[in-house]
C-alpha positions in Angstrom: -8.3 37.0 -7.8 -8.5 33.2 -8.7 -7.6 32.7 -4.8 -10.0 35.4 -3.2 -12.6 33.6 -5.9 -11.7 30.8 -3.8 -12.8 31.7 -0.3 -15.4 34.3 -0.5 -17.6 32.5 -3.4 -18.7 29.1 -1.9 -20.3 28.1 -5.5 -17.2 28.7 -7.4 -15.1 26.8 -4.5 -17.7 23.8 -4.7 -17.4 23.5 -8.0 -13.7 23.3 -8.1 -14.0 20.7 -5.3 -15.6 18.7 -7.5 -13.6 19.2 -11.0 -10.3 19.5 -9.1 -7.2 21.8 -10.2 -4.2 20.6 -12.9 -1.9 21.6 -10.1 -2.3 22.6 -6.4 0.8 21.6 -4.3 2.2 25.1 -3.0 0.7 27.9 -0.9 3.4 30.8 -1.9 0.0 32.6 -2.6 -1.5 32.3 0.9 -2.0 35.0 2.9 0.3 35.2 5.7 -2.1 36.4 8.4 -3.2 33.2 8.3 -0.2 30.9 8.4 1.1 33.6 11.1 -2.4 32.2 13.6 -1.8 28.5 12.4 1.9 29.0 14.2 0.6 30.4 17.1 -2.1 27.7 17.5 0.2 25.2 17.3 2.8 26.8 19.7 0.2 27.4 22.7 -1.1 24.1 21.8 2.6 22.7 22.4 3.5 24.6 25.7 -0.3 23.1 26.7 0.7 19.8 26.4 4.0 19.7 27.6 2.6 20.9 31.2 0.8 17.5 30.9 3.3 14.7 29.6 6.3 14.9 27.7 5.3 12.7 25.2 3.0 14.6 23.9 5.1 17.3 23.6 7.5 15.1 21.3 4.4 13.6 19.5 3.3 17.5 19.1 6.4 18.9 17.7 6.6 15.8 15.1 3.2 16.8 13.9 3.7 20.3 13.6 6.8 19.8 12.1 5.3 17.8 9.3 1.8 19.8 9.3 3.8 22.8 7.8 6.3 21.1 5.5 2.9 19.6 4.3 1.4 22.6 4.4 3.6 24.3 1.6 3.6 21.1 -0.5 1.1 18.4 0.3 3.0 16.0 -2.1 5.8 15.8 0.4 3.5 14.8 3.4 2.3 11.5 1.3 6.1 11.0 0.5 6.9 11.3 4.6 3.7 8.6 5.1 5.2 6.4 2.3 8.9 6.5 4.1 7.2 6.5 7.7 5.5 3.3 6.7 8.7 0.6 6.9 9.3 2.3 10.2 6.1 2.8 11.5 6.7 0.6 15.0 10.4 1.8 15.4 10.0 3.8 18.8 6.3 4.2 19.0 5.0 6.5 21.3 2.5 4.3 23.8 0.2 7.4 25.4 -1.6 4.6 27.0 -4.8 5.0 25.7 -3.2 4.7 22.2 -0.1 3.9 20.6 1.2 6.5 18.2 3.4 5.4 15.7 5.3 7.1 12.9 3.0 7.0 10.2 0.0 7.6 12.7 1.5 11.0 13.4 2.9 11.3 9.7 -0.7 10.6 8.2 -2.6 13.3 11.0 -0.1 15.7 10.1 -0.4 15.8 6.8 -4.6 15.3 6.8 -4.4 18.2 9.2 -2.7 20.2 6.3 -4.7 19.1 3.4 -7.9 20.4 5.7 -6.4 23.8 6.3 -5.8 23.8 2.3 -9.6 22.6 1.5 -10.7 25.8 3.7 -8.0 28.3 2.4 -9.0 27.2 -1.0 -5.6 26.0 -2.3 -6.5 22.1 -2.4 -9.7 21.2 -4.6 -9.7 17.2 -4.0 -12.3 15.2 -6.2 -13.7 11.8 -6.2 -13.0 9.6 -8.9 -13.9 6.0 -9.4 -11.1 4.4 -6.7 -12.0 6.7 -4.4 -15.8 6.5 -4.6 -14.8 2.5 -4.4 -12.6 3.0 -1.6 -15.2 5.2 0.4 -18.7 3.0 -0.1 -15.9 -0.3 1.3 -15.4 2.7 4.3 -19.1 3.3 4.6 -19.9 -0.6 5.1 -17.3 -1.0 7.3 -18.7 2.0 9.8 -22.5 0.4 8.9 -21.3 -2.9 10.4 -21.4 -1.4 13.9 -24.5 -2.3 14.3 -23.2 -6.0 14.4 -19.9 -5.4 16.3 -19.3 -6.1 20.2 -15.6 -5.2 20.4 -16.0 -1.5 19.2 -12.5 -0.1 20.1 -11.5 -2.8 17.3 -14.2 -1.7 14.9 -13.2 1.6 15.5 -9.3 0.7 14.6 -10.2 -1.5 11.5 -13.0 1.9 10.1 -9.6 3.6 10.6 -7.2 1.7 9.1 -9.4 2.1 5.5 -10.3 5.2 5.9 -6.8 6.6 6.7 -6.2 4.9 3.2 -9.0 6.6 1.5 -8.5 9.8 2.6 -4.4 9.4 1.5 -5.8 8.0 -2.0 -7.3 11.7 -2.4 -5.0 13.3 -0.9 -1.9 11.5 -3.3 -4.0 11.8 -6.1 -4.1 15.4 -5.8 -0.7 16.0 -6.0 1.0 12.6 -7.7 0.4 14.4 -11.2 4.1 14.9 -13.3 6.7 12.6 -13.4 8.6 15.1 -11.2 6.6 13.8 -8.2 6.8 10.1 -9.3 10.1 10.4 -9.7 10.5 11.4 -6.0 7.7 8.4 -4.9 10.0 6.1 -6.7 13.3 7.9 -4.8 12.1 7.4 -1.6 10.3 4.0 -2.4 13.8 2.3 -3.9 16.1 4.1 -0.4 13.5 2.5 1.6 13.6 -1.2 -0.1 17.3 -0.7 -0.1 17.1 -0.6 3.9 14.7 -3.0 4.7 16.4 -5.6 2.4 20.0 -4.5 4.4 18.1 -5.4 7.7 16.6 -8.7 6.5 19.5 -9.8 4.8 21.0 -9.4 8.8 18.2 -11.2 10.4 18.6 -14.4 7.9 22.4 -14.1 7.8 22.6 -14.5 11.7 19.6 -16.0 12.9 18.1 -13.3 14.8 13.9 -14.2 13.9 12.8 -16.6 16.6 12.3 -20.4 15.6 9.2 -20.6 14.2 10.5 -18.4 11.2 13.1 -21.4 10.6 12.6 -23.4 7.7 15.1 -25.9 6.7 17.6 -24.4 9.3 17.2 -21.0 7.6 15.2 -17.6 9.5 12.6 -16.2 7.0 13.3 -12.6 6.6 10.9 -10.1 8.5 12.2 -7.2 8.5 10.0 -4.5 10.8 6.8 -5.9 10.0 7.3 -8.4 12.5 6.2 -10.9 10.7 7.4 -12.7 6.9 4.4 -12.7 5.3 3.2 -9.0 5.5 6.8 -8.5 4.5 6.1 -9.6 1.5 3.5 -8.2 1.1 5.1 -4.9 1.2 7.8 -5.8 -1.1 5.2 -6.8 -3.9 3.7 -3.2 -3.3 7.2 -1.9 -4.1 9.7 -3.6 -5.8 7.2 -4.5 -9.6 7.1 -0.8 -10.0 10.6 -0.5 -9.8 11.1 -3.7 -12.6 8.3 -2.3 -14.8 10.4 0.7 -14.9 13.7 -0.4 -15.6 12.5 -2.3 -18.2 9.9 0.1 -19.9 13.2 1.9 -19.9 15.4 -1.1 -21.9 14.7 0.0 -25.3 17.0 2.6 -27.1 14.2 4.9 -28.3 12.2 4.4 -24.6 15.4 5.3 -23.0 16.3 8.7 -24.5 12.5 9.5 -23.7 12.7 9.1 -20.5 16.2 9.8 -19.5 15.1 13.2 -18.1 13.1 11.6 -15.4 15.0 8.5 -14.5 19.0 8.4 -15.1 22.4 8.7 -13.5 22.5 8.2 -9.6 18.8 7.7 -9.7 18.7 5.1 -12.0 21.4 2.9 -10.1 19.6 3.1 -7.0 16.5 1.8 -8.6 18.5 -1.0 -10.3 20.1 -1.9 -6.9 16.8 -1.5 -5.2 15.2 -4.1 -7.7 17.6 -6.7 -7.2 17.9 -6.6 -3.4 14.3 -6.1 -2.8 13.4 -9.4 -5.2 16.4 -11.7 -3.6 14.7 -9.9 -0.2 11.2 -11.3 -1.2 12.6 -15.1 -1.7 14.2 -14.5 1.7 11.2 -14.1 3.3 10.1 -17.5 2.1 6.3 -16.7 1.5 4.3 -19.1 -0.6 1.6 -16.5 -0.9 4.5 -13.8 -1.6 6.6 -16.4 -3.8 2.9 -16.7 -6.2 2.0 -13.2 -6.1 5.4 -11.5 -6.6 6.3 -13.3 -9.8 2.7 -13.1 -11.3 3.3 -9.6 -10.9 6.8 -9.7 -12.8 4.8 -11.8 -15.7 2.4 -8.6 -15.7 5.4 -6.6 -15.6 7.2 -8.6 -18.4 4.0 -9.3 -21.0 3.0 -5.6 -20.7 6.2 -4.4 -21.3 6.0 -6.0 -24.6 8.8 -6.3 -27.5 11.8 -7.9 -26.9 11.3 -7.3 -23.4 7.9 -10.1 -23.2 9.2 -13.0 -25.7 12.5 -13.0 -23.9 11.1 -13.0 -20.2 9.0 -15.0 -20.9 11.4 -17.8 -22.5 13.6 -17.6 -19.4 11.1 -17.8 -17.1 10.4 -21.3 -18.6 13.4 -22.0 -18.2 13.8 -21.3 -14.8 11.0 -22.7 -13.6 11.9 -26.0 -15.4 15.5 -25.8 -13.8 14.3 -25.0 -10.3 11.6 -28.5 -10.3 14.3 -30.9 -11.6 16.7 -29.4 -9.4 17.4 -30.9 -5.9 15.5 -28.5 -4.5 12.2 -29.2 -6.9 11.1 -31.6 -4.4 11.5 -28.8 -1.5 9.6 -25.9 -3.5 6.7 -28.2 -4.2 6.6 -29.2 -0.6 6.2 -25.9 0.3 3.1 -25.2 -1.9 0.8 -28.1 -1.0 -2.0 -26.7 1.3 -4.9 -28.7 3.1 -8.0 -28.6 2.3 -10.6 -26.0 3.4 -13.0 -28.8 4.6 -10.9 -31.2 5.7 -10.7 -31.0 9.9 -9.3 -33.9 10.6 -6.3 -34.1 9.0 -3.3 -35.1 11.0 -1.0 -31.4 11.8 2.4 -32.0 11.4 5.2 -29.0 11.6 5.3 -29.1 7.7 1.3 -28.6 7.5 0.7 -26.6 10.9 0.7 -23.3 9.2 -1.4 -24.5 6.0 -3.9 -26.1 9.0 -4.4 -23.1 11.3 -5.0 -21.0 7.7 -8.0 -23.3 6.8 -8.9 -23.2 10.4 -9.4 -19.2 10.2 -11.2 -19.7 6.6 -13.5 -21.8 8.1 -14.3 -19.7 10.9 -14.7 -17.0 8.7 -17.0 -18.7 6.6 -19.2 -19.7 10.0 -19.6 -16.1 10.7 -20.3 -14.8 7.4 -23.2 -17.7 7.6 -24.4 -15.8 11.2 -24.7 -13.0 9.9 -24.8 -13.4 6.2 -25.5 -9.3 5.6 -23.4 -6.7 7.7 -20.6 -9.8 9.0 -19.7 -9.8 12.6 -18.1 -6.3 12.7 -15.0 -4.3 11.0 -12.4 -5.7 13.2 -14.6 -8.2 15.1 -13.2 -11.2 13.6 -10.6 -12.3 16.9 -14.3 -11.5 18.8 -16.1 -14.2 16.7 -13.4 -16.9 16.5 -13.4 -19.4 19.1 -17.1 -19.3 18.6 -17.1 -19.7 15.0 -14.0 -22.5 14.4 -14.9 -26.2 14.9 -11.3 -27.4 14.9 -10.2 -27.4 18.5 -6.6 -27.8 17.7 -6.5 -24.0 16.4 -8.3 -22.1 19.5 -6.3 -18.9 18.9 -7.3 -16.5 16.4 -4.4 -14.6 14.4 -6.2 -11.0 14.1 -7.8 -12.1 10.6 -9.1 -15.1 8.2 -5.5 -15.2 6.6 -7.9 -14.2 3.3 -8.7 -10.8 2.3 -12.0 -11.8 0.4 -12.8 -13.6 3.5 -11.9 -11.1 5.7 -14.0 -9.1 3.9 -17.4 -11.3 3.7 -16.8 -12.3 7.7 -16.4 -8.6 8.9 -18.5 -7.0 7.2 -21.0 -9.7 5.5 -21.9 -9.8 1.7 -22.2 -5.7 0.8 -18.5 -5.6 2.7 -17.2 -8.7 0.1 -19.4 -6.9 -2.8 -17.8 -3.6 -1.7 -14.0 -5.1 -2.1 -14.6 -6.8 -5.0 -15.7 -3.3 -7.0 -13.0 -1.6 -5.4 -10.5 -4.7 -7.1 -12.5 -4.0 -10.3 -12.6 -0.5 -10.3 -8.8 -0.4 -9.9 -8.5 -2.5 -12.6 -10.5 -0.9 -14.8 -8.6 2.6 -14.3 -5.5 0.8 -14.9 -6.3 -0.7 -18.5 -7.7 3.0 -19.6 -4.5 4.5 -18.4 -2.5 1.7 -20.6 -4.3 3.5 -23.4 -3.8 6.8 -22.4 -0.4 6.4 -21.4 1.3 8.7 -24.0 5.1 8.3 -22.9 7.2 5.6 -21.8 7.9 6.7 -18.7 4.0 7.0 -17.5 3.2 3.8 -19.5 6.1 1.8 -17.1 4.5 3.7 -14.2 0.6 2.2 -15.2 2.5 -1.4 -15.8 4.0 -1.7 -12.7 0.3 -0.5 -11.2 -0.5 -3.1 -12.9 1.8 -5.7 -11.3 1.6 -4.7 -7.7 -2.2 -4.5 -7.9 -1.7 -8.6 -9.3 0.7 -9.0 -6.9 -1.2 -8.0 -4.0 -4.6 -9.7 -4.7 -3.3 -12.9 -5.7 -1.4 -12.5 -2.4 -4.5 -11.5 -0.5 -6.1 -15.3 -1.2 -4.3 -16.9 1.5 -3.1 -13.6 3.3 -4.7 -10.1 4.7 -2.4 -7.4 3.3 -4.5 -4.5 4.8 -2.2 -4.7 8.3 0.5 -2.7 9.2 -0.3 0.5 7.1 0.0 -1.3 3.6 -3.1 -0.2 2.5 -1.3 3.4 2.5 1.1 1.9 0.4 -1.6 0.3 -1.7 -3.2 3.6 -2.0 -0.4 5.6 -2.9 0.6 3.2 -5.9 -2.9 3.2 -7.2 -3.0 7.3 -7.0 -0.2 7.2 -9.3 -2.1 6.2 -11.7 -2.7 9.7 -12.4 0.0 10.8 -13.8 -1.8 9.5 -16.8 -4.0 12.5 -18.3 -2.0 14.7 -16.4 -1.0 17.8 -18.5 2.6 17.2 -17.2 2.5 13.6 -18.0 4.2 14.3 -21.5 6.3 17.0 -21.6 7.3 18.4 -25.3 10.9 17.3 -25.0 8.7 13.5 -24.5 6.0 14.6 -27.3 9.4 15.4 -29.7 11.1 12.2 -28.9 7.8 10.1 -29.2 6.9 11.6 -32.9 11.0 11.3 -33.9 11.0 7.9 -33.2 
């Protein structure tokens, strides 16, 4: 009845949209009429386009494939987008008009499910404070048309966030037991496994071109192309595998959690950490370097116990060891940036990269001052640049200001920066009430390594735009997890027993 309750009565089904169900992943109740005219939509749809082009028969049968696997259990489609994601540009479809990559097609299929659910009744999605955050940033962004003059890259950049806002709702539907953060943080550690094999290639033999050489050594890239965004990805990954292994340390913490990470799981995870961090020093990111191990401080001091005095300690130590090394002289090197006023400073290979940044803040700054309320356009900043720098040694814009806060302010003027800067606050507000709510160990690790990567990434985001290359699914799909605390599975009574024994 509860179901039929759910399609005929549009009150009751409004309501649940807005309260939202403890559990609505599978469709064994649907009725299988309608599944039975979804398939035969979605063959006639297929032999349609096949008559056309090819490639959109392949593109078709991906998507189909993945609308009904996503169909039966919408968790797995955000698990496909979060392992579509370090693959994304490996064998891209180009249609012309567009260029459809692997988590393009994964994220369609999968909103394309979550849609049919909404109407069928078996997914009630609701708006909590992220995602309210996350969709006013959207709503600027779209507002800022009125400023842009490249609208195809408007268009791309309104996309880009709110793909990302509608997978937030869609992962915080279904990312609710430790069953289904267990399988994020499956698929999360077999993917940093991979991508850290890959790099470790590219550094080992050379194989980035010669700008990524530093010191006679290729900064690892990976298959984002480029190092930094690289690193950005591994700071959205690899804390939330340390903040678990060591939430886990503790003998007590340990036998709580054993159930939901341990045996072959828990070695992958271990390996994962350890390749993914010697991955993100590979990569040779300043902005990655600061952000990455801020995020293992959060990681460590939040963890408490043994666990904080001890990390702590060594991380002195290290630190100390690393500057009187002979190598201090080369890490310090690597941090000293220009200054955002100075113009005229003499560019050398050593200070090229730190000049053409400052360039790009500057010229953000300029067209946040033209347009001081709605920016220049989502996505307009390459439009604005030449016309916006005053350093004529850095003519060619790089796609952003190399600043998410920037980025922000320039593209969509001061309500865009406003917009972020909730959203930041929001997220870190939810994450210090599910610290207190957190009412096992194994939720509690999850929340800290939240924590971390959200550190992580905004730190990272001063002197870089992490929103590129589908990380802000990523992003989203971490801060989603942050429901497993005040889930009713979060603390099973196996957990509850273990808590109150020890």
């Amino acid at each position: 009845m509860a179901g039929t309750d759910a399609v005929t009565d549009p009150a009751s089904a409004m309501t649940r949209f807005r309260t939202g169900p403890p559990d609505s992943r599978s469709l064994h109740g649907a009725d299988p009429r309608q599944l039975a005219v979804v398939a035969v939509a979605a063959v006639v749809a297929s032999i349609s386009l096949i008559s056309v082009d090819a490639r959109l028969f392949v593109v078709a049968s991906v998507v189909a494939a993945l609308f009904v696997i996503a169909l039966r259990d919408l968790s797995i489609g955000v698990l496909v987008i979060v392992a579509s994601v370090p693959v994304q540009t490996v064998a891209s479809l180009d249609l012309g008009l567009a260029t459809l990559t692997w988590t393009k097609m994964a994220v369609l299929a999968t909103l394309a499910a979550w849609a049919v659910r909404i109407i069928t009744g078996h997914s009630r999605p609701r708006l909590d404070g992220i995602g309210a955050a996350l969709g006013c940033y959207v709503l600027v962004l779209a507002l800022s048309i009125v400023e842009a003059r490249n609208v195809a890259a408007w268009a791309e950049e309104v996309y880009r966030w709110s793909a990302a806002f509608a997978v937030y709702l869609i992962a915080a539907e279904t990312l609710r037991s430790p069953r289904d953060i267990r399988r994020l943080v499956l698929v999360t550690a077999a993917a940093v496994l991979a991508l850290s094999g890959y790099a470790a290639w590219q550094v080992l033999t050379g194989a980035g071109p010669e700008t990524f050489s530093v010191g006679g050594v290729t900064r690892a890239y990976a298959t984002f192309g480029e190092p930094n965004p690289f690193a950005g990805y591994i700071e959205m990954t690899v804390p939330l595998l340390i903040a678990l292994l060591l939430g886990l340390l503790p003998a007590r913490r340990r036998r709580v959690a054993s159930a939901q990470l341990a045996g072959p799981a828990l070695v992958a995870v271990l390996l994962a950490a350890i390749s993914g961090t010697a991955t993100l020093f590979a990569t040779q990111s300043r902005g990655g370097y600061v952000g990455f191990l801020t995020g293992l401080g959060v990681v460590v001091w939040l963890t408490g116990g043994k666990v904080r005095w001890l990390g702590t300690f060594a991380a002195g130590i290290c630190v100390l060891a690393v500057l009187i090394s002979p190598y201090g002289d080369r890490v310090t090197a690597r941090f000293r940036a220009e200054s955002l006023t100075t113009s005229e400073t003499q560019v050398t290979t050593d200070n090229f990269a730190a000049q053409e940044r400052s360039a790009h803040w500057r010229a953000a700054v300029n067209m946040a001052r033209s347009s001081p309320i709605l920016g220049v356009g989502a996505g307009n900043f390459d439009e604005r640049y030449r016309e916006s720098t005053v350093v004529w040694r850095f003519r060619i814009p790089r796609g952003h200001a190399h600043n998410a806060y920037l980025q922000a302010l320039a593209q969509a003027g001061l309500l865009g920066l406003l917009s972020y800067l909730t959203l930041l606050l929001i997220v870190a507000r939810s994450t210090v009430r599910a610290l207190g709510g957190a009412g096992d160990p194994f939720s509690r690790s999850v929340v800290v390594g939240v924590a971390a990567v959200t550190t992580a990434v905004a730190l990272h985001n001063m002197v870089e735009y992490l929103h590129v290359l589908s990380l802000g699914l990523q992003l989203s799909v971490v801060w989603a997890a942050l429901h497993i605390v005040g889930s009713r599975q979060s603390v099973t009574p196996y957990d509850a027993a273990q808590v109150a024994a020890a």
